[in-house]
Phi, psi and omega in degrees: 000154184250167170259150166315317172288309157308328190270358185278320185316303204305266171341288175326300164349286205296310190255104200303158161043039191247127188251128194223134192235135204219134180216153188182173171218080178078315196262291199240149224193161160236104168284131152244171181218122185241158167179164147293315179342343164243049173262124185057024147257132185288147207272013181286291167343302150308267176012276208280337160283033050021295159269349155285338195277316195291339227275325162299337168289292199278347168272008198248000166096354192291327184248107178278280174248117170272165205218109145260111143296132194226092136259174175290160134348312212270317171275313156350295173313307171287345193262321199303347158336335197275318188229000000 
């Protein structure tokens, strides 16, 4: 099983220039991922880039469930009240 802090490390890693907050309990996760990197991506597209970086965690069982949000800089600004 991974930690809320692995899958951020994990994330960070996987995705240039991304700030990323993970909250969980071992299994199931709440992702957010902030970056431009997702600028003129649709947010099905976010997801899935994303759940690519995750996909040996969740296909090897480590990761049951993710939850992902993928904003820009720019919706960040406007969204972060939320976390």
């Amino acid at each position: 099983m991974k930690t809320a802090e692995q899958i951020e490390q994990l994330v960070s890693a996987r995705l240039d220039d991304v700030r990323v907050f993970v909250e969980g309990d071992g299994r199931h996760f709440q992702v957010v991922v902030v970056g431009d990197c997702f600028v003129e991506l649709s947010q099905v597209k976010r997801q899935q880039h994303v759940y690519s970086v995750l996909m040996d965690e969740i296909t090897s069982g480590q990761l049951h469930a993710v939850n992902i949000k993928a904003y820009t800089l720019k919706e960040w600004g406007e969204e972060s009240d939320e976390y």
